[in-house]
C-alpha distance (Angstrom), angle and dihedral (degrees) to the residues before:
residue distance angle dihedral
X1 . . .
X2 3.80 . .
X3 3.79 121.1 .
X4 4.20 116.5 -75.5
X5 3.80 105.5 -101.9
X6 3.49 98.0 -129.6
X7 3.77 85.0 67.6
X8 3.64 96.7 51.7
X9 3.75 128.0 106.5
X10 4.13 105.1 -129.5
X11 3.54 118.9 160.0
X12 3.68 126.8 66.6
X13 3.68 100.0 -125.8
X14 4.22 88.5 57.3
X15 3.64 78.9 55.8
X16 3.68 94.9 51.2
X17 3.46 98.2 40.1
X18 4.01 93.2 57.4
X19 3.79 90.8 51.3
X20 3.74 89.7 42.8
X21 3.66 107.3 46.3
X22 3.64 99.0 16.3
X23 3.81 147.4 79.0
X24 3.39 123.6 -94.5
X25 4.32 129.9 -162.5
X26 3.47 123.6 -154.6
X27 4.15 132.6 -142.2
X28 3.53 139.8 157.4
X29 3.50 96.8 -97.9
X30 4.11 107.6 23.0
X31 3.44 143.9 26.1
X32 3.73 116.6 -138.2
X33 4.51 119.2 -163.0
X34 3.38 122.5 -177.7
X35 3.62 131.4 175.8
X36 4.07 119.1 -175.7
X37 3.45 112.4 -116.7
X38 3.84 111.6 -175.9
X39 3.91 97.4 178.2
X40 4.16 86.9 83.7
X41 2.89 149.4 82.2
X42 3.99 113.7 -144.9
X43 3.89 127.3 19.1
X44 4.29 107.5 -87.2
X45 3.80 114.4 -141.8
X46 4.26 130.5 -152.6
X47 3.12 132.1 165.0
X48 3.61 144.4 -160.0
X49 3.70 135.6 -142.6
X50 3.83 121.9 171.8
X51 3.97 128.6 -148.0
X52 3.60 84.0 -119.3
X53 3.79 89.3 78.2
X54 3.76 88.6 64.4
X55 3.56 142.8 -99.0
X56 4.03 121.2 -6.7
X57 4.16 94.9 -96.4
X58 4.29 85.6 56.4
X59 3.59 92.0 50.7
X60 4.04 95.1 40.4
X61 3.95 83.7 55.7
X62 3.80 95.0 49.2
X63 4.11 99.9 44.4
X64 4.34 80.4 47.7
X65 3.26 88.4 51.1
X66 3.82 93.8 45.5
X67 3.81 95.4 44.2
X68 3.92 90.0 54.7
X69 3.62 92.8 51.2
X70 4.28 92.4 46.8
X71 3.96 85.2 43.2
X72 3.96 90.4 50.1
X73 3.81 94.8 45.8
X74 4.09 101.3 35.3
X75 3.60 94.0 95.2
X76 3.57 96.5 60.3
X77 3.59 91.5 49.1
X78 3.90 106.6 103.9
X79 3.78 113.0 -173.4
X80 3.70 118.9 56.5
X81 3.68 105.1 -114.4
X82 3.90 134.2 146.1
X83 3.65 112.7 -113.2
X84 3.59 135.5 -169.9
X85 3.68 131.1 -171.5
X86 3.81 114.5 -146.1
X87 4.21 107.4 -156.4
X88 3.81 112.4 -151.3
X89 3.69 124.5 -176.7
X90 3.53 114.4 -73.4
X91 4.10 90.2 50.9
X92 4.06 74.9 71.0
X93 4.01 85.9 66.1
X94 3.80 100.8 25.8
X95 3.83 123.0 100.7
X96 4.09 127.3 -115.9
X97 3.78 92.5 -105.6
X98 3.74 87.2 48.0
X99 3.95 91.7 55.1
X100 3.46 91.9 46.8
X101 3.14 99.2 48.7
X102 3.95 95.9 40.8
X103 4.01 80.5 47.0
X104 3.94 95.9 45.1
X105 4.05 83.9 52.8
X106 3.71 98.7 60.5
X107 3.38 93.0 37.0
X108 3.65 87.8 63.8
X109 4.01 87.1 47.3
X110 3.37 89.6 52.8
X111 3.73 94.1 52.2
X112 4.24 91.8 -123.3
X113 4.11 88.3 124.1
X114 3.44 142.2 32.6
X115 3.86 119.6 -116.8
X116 4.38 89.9 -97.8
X117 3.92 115.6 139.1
X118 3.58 109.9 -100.7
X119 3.84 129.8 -95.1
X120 3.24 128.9 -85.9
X121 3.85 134.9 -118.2
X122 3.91 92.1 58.4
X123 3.62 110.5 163.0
């Protein structure tokens, strides 16, 4: 159930270089960068999850949590960009559906999805 890792974000500098050089969308919750990267084929996902969320198990739980939601969403994404999701504190204390939908949101600012409902089967 975790997200293919050919479509993960791994290395520091693509991390870097999407904060750097791309755009970035705040919410309450998340942080969503994205930087267009038209040399791929598929959308790449990271994400990041600070010790200031709290102890390893909190932060395991919100990156999961995360990763479901990208994995979910990643076929409606239609430009191949790399994307990663910044967690600040209150994701910590927020439910799934509130990440998703928090996530789903600046997606749609970003211009990663169209404005289509949701799937279903969302735990």
């Amino acid at each position: 159930m975790a997200l293919p890792s050919d479509q993960r974000l791994k290395r520091t500098r693509d991390f870097s270089s999407v904060r750097e050089h791309g755009r970035s969308w705040t919410g309450r919750c998340l942080i969503l960068a994205t930087r267009p990267r038209p040399d791929a084929s598929q959308a790449h996902a990271g994400f990041t999850t600070t010790k200031r969320l709290g102890n390893a198990v909190v932060r395991n739980k919100v990156r999961r949590r995360l990763r479901m939601i990208v994995r979910e969403c990643l076929p409606a994404i239609q430009a191949t960009h790399d994307i990663v999701t910044i967690a600040k504190f209150p994701a910590v204390k927020a439910s799934y559906a509130e990440l998703r939908q928090e996530w789903r949101r600046l997606a749609l600012r970003a211009g990663l999805i169209s404005d289509a409902p949701p799937s279903a089967g969302s735990p």
